[in-house]
Structures are given as C-alpha cells and as structure tokens.
N, C-alpha and C positions, 0 to 999 in steps of 0.2 A: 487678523491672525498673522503673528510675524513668522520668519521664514521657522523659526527654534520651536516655535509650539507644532508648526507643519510636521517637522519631522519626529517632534516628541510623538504627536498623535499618530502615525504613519509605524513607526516602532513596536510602539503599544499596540497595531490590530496587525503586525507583521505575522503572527503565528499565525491568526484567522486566516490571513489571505491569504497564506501557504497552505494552511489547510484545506483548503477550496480548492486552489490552484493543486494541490497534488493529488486531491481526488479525484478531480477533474480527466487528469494528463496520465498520472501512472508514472511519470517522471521526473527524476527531483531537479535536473536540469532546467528542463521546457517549465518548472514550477519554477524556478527562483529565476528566469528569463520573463515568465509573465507577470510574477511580483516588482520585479525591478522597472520593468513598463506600466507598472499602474504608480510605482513611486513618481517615473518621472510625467507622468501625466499630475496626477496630485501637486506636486511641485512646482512643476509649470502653468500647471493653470490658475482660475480663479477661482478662490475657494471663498469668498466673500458667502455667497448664498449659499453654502455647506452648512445645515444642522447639525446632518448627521453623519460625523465624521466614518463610520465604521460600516454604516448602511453605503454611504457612496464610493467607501473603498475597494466593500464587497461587490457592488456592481461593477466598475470597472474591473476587477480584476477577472469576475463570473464571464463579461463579455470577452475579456481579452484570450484566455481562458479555450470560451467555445471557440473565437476565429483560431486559435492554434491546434485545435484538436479538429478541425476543418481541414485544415494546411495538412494534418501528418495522413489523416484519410484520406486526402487527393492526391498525396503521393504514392498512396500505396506501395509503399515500400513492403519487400520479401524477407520475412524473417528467418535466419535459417534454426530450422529448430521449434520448441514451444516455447512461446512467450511467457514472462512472468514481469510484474512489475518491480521498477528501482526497489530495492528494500529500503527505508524511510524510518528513520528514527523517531520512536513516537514515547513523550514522556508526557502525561496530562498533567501531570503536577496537583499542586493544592489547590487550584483553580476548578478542577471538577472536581467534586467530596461528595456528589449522588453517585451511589455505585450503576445504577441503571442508566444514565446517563454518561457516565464511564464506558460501560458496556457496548451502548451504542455507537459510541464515538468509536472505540478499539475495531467494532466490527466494519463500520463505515471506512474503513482504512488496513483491511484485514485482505491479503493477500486473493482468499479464495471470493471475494465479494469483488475486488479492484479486476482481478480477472473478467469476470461476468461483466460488469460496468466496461470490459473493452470494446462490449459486443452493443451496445448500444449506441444512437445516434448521439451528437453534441448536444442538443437541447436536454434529449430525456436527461442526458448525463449531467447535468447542469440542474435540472430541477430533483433528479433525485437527489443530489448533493445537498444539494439548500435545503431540499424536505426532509430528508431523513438523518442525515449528518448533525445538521445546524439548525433544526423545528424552525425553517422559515415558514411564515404563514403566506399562503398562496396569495395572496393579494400582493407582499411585498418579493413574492418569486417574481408574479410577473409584470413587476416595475422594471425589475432588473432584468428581464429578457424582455421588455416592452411587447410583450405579447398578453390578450386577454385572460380574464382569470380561469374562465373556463376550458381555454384551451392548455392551459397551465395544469388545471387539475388532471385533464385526458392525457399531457401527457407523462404525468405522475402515477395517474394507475396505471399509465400502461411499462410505464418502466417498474415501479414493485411487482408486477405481476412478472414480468419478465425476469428479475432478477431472484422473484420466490422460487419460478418455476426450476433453474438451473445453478442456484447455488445450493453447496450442501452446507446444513445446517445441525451443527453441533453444539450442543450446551455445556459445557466440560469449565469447572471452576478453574479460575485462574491459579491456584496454586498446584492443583493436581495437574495442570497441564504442565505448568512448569517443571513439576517434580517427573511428570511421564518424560521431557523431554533431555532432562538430565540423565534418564535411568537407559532413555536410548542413544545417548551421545555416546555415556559409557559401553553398551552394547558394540555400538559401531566401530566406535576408537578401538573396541578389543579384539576386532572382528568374530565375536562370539554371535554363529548364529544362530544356536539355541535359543539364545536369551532375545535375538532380534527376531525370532517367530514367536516369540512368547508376546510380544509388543506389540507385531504386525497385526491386521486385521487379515481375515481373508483376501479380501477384495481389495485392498490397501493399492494405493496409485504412486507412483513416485512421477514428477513433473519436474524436468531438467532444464534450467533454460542457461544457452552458454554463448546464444548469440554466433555460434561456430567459431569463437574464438578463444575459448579451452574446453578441457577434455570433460562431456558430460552426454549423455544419453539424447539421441536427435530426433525420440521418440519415448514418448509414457509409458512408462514400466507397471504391469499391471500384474497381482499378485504376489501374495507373501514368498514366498521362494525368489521370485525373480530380483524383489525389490529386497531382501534380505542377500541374499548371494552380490548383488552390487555393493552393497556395503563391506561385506566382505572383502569382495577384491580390492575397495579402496583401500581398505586397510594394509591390507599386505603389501599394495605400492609405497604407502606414505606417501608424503609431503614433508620436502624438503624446508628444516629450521622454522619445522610446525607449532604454533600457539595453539589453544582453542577457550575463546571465552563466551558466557553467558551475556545477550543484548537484549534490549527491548525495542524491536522492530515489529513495525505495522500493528500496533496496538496488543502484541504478547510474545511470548520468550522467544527466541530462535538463536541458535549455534551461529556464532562466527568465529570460522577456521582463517586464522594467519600464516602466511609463510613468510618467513625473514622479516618478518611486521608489518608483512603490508596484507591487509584483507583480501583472499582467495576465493571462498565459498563463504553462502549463507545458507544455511537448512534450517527448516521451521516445519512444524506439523499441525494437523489438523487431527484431531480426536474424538473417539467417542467411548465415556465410559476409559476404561483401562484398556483397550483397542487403537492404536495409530490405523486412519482410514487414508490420509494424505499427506505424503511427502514430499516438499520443496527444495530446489535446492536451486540456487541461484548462483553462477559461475561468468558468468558475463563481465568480465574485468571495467568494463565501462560503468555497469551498476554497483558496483561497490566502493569506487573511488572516493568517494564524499563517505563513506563508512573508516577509511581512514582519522578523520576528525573527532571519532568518541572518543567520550575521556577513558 
C-alpha cells in the first residue's frame, strides 16, 4: 500500500471515525484530536496485514477514543453551569437513503441522547456507539475493545437500558419539527409571548449551557411561563449586529444566532406532537467556534 492510497483510504472512512469519535467525546475538538491520532498511527505504522481498512481504523480510533474519555473523567473537572455537548454539524447526505437508518443515526447524535451517553462509563460508551449508531455486530465490538463477546453484550444491555430509562423520547417528523422550530424562532425573535405559550408544553425545560462565560441561565428553567418570559427578555435586550439562520446540527434543525458574524447562540428543541417539551440553548463561545465554518 503506497503512502497515496494510505491516505486516500484514511479520507474516505474520515466521516466514520469522526463519527465515533464525536459520539464517543461530546466534543468536536477532543474528536478531531483523536482522529488526527489514529491518522498518524495509520500512517506510521504498518499496514502490510490491514484487510480491512475501515474495521482497523474504527478500532483504533474507538480505543483512542475510550483512553480520552478516561483522561477528561479523571480530571474531573467542574462545570460551571449545565452541560450540553459541542453542537456538531451533521449532514448524512446521499450515502444514507433508508430513512430508518437516517433516523437512527440523527438520534445517536441528537443532543438529548449525547447528554444521557455523559453519564455512562467509556466502555458502555464505546459499545453503545458501535451497537446502535453503526449495527456493529458484537463479535466485532469486542475485537475492538479486546474484551469477550459476552461481556460485550452485558455491557450493551446495560447501557440501552440505561439510556432507555432517562432519555426522553419523542417521535415528531422531521419536517414538522422543522416548521415547529421556525414558528418559535419567530415567536422568540418577536418577543410575543402569547404565541411562545402556545408552543411551550407545560412542563417544557429550557437547559442553558454557557460554560460561565456568557450570559445564560446557571440553572434549568422549568415551565412554560418561566421558560417563555426568558425569551422574552432576550428579546427586548437584543443582540448586537444580530444574524439568525436555519442549521442542521446533531442530526435536526436548530437556530443559529450570529453577532457581527461570528456564531453567539445555538437553540434547538425537542418535541412532542405540536408541544415544545425541551429547550436548548448552547452559549459556550468555545462550542461554537468550529460553527463559524458553515457555508
């Protein structure tokens, strides 16, 4: 294999092993640091006995992967605030054309799923990746974490059970969620909050994550009044030499607000029926920086 075909093929499974690697992490960062370490392993080693170019990429990258998600739990580092993950540009293109498998893939990468997946250990996190993301079969999970099949499988159920138990699970077609989310941009943008309780669910949650380094809620807004009156007030502040366009992040629509062009806020929701039950809003200037690069 000359060095030219190395990196054609390395190219060619780069989405994959970003995609592993950032449902792994949560971050697009610590994702394009563990990709670029599995490149220069690939690179540097010997690839002589490689069949399978895409199978060996995936394991390395799955290992490299768990030892970094090892590393950020041993530091236990203090978030000020609730956490949300990088928001992550996700476009599947013509390469997936089953819509169920479309489906699958948007949720496996869907903000309130990447959440839940924080709370697990690196392995489960690793196998429910591969199992349910990417239908690895258990045998070839646990080549890639050189652990036996059956402990592979235990800890697959136990991570789908874990992640059935505490994510909420909405079915809301991809177009009517779009259109729900444009109908409350407009609400928001007008600070009308008639029309934002009309949207809200009762119980409706807003989740702020800002990192403590801009201005966003350092706690979970719970209830339609509460979490409608906050939109309100943004409104009325503005945002200085304010943009706001439609993106496709973590596998469906979500608002991204620009100031002076540089990406400020990301909001996304979660749905049920013509009900908003979850509200995101990501303000973290460190997680939006790589969102400057859409087209």
């Amino acid at each position: 294999m000359t060095a030219d075909t190395a990196t054609e093929l390395f190219e060619e499974h780069r989405p994959v092993l970003m995609g592993v690697a950032y449902r792994m992490l949560g971050r697009v960062a610590d994702a394009e640091d563990v990709v670029q370490d599995a490149w220069l392993r690939w690179s540097g080693g010997d690839r002589t006995a490689v069949r399978e170019p895409r199978g060996f990429l995936v394991r390395i990258t799955t290992r490299l992967a768990v030892d970094r998600l090892r590393q950020i739990k041993a530091r236990g580092e203090t978030y000020v605030g609730p956490w949300l993950p990088e928001p992550y540009a996700t476009d599947f293109g013509g390469g997936v054309t089953d819509t169920a498998e479309r489906a699958e893939l948007a949720d496996s990468v869907s903000l309130a799923v990447l959440v839940v997946m924080e709370t697990l250990s690196p392995l489960e996190r690793a196998v429910f990746v591969l199992r349910e993301a990417f239908g690895y079969p258990y045998a070839d999970i646990a080549a890639v974490l050189d652990r036996g099949e059956a402990a592979v499988r235990q800890l697959a159920a136990r991570a789908r059970r874990h992640v059935d138990e505490r994510r909420p699970r909405y079915d809301v077609d991809p177009a009517h969620r779009r259109d729900l989310t444009e109908r409350f941009l407009d609400a928001a943008a007008g600070g009308d909050l008639a029309r934002l309780m009309e949207l809200l669910a009762p119980d409706v949650r807003l989740v702020g994550d800002s990192g403590g380094k801009a201005r966003a809620p350092l706690r979970v807004l719970d209830g339609a009044d509460h979490v409608g009156r906050f939109f309100v007030g943004v409104a009325a502040k503005g945002l200085p030499d304010a943009s706001v366009r439609m993106a496709e992040l973590n596998g469906g629509p979500a608002v991204l607000v620009l100031s002076g062009g540089k990406p400020d806020t990301v909001v996304q929701i979660d749905a049920d029926g013509d009900r908003i039950r979850t509200v995101y809003v990501v303000r973290n200037p460190d997680k939006l920086a790589a969102l400057a690069a859409l087209p």
